[in-house]
N, C-alpha and C positions, 0 to 999 in steps of 0.2 A: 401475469408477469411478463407478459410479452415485451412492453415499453422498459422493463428493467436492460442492465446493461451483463449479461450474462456474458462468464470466460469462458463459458466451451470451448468455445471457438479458440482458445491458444491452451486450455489445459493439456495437451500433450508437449508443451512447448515451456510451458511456465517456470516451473524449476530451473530449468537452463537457462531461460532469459530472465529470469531476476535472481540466479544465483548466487551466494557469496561464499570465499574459502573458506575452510574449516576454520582458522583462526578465529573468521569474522564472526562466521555462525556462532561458535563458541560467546564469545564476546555479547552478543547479539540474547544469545538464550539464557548468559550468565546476568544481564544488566536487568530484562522485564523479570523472570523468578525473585532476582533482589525485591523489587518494587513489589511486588502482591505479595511477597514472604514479610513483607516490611508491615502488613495491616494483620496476617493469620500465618502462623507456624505450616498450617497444610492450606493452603488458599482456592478453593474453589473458583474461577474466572469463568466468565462468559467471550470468547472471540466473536466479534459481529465479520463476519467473512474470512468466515476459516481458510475457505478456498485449500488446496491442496497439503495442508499444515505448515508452511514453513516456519511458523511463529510459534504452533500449540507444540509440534513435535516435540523441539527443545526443550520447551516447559514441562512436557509431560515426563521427560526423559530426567527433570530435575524434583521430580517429587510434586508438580503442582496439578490440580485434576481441571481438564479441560472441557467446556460444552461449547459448542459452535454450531453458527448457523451459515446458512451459504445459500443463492438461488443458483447453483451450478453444478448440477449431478456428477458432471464428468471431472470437477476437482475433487469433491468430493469422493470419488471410487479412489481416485490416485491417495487421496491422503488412506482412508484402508487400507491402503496396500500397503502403507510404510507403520502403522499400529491400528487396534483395532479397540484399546482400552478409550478412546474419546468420543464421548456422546456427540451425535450431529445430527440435525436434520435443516431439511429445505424449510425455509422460511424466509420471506422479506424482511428488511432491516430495519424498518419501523413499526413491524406489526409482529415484535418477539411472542411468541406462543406457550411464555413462561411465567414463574411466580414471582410475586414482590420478593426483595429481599433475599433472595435466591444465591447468591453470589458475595464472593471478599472483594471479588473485581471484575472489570470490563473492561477490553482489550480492544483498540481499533489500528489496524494497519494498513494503512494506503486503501483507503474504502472511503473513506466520507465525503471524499471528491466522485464516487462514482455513483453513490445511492440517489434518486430523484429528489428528496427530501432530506440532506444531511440535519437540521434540526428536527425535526419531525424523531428522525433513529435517535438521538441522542437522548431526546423529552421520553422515548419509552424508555431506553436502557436506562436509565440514570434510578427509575423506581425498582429493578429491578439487582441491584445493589442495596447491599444493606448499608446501614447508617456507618458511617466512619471507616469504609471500604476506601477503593483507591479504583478512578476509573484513567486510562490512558491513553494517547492518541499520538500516533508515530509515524514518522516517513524520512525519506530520504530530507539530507538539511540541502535546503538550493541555496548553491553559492554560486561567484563565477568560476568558471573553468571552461575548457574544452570542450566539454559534453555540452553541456549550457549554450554555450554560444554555435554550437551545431544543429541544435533544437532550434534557436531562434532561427536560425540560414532558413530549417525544412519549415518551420511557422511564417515565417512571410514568403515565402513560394509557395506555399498554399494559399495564402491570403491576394498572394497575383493574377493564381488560377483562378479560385474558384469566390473569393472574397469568404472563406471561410476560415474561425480564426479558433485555432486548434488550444490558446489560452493554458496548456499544459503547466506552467507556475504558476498561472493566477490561482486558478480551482484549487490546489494545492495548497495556498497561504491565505484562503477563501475559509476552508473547509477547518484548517488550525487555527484561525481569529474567531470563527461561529464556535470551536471546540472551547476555549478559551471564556468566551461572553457567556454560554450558557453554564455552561458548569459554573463558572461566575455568582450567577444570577442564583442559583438554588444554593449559595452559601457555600462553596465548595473553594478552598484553598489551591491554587495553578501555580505550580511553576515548571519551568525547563530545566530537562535534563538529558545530557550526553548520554546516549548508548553505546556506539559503537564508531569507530574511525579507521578508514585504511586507504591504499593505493591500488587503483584499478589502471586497466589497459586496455582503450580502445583504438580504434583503429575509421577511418572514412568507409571502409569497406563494409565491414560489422553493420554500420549504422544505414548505408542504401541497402545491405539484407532483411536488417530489421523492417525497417519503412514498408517494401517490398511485402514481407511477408504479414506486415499489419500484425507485430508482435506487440506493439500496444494498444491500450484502448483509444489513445488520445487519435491514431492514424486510422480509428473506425469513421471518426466524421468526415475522414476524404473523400468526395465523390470520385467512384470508381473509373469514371470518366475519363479523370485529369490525372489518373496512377500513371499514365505510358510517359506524360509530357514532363509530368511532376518529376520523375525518376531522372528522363534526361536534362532537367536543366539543376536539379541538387547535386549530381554524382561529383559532374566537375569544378561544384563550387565546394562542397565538403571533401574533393581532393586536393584542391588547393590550400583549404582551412588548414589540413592536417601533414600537408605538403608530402602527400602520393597517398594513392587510394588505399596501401596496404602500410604506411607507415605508424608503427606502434607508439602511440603518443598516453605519458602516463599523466594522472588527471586523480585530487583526492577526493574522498567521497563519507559518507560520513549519513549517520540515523541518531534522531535526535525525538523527544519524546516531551511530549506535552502529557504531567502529572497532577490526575487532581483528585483531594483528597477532601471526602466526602463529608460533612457536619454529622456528631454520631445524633 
C-alpha cells in the first residue's frame, strides 16, 4: 500500500480543514440518510473512505448502520474516538474484503479522485450491493468563485516552477463522468442531486497557510524544492486577488451528489 495516497499525514488536521457549520452538517447528514432510507427503512451502507467519519457519523447518528473502509490508521483512530458502534477496517478500495450483496448502499465522498484505480473500486463495490440498492458519489459542486480562481493563481505557479500540473478540477469531474458511465453500463439508473448549499469565508491568508502546510492532497505533488519560491511569488498575487492578505471575502459553496440506483 505504499504507492496509495494515505491521509495520515493531515488526519490531525482533517476535520478543521474540511469542516462545515452545524447547519451544513446537519443539511449534509439529513440529504445521504434520505437517499439510503429511500431503498430500506434500516439501510446497511458500505463508506469506501471513511476516513475520520465525517459522512458515517451523521448517518449513524440518524438510524443508518455504517461499515467502512479506510488505508489510513490514524483517521480511522480519530473516527473511534467520536463512536465506536461503526464497523471498519483497513483495506484498499478495490480489493473490498466483503460479501456480495452485503449492503442497501455504497457511499463515496471525495475518494475517487484519490484511489489509483477509481474504476477498478467502483467494478468491486457495485457486486457488493444488493440488487435495487442505491450506490452514491459526492463532492464539493465546482463552480466559479473566489476560491476557484485562487486555485487556478496556486496551479499555474506550480506549472512555472516546476511544470507540474496539480489538475485539482479535472480529477474531480474525471472521477463523477467514470462514476456516471459505469454505473451506466451495469443498468443502473443516475441522476443529480442537491445535498447541501451555503456561504463560506475565506480569506488570501487561510489559503498561503493551507498550501504551506500541504493541507491538501492535491499540494502533495509539489516538489518540495519549489515550496520557498512557490510561497513568495502566490502570497502577493492571492493578496491582490482578495484585495489584502487578511480580507474576508464571502464565496458560495455547495455538495452535490451523483445517485444511482441499482436494477433489482
Amino acid at each position: 500500500m505504499a504507492d496509495l495516497r494515505s491521509f495520515d499525514r493531515v488526519a490531525h488536521l482533517y476535520d478543521e480543514t474540511r469542516g462545515v457549520p452545524p447547519e451544513v452538517e446537519k443539511q449534509i447528514g439529513d440529504g445521504f440518510a434520505s437517499l439510503l432510507k429511500s431503498v430500506s427503512a434500516t439501510p446497511w451502507v458500505l463508506e469506501v473512505g471513511i476516513g475520520t467519519g465525517r459522512i458515517a457519523v451523521p448517518l449513524a447518528e440518524r438510524g443508518v448502520r455504517v461499515t467502512g473502509i479506510d488505508i489510513s490508521t490514524k483517521m480511522l483512530a480519530i473516527l473511534r474516538g467520536k463512536r465506536t458502534d461503526i464497523d471498519v477496517m483497513i483495506a484498499e478500495a478495490a480489493q473490498p474484503p466483503l460479501r456480495e450483496r452485503s449492503f442497501d448502499g455504497a457511499v463515496f465522498v471525495h475518494i475517487l479522485h484519490l484511489v489509483p484505480d477509481p474504476e477498478a473500486t467502483l467494478r468491486a463495490t457495485i457486486p457488493l450491493v444488493r440488487p435495487g440498492g442505491v450506490m452514491i458519489e459526492a463532492g464539493d459542486e465546482w463552480t466559479e468563485n473566489i476560491r476557484s480562481r485562487a486555485d487556478k493563481l496556486i496551479t499555474a505557479t506550480v506549472q512555472e516552477l516546476a511544470d507540474v500540473d496539480l489538475n485539482r478540477e479535472n480529477v474531480h469531474l474525471i472521477a463523477t463522468k467514470l462514476f456516471r458511465e459505469t454505473l451506466t453500463s451495469v443498468g443502473a439508473a443516475v441522476r443529480e442531486d442537491k445535498i447541501a448549499s451555503w456561504t463560506s469565508i475565506i480569506t488570501a491568508r487561510s489559503m498561503v497557510e493551507r498550501l504551506k502546510r500541504r493541507d491538501y492532497s492535491s499540494s502533495w505533488k509539489i516538489p518540495d524544492a519549489i515550496m520557498p519560491e512557490l510561497l513568495e511569488r502566490v502570497t502577493p498575487r492571492l493578496a491582490e486577488l482578495f484585495g489584502g492578505l487578511d480580507n474576508e471575502v464571502e464565496f458560495e459553496r455547495g455538495v452535490s451528489a451523483r445517485v444511482a440506483m441499482l436494477p433489482r
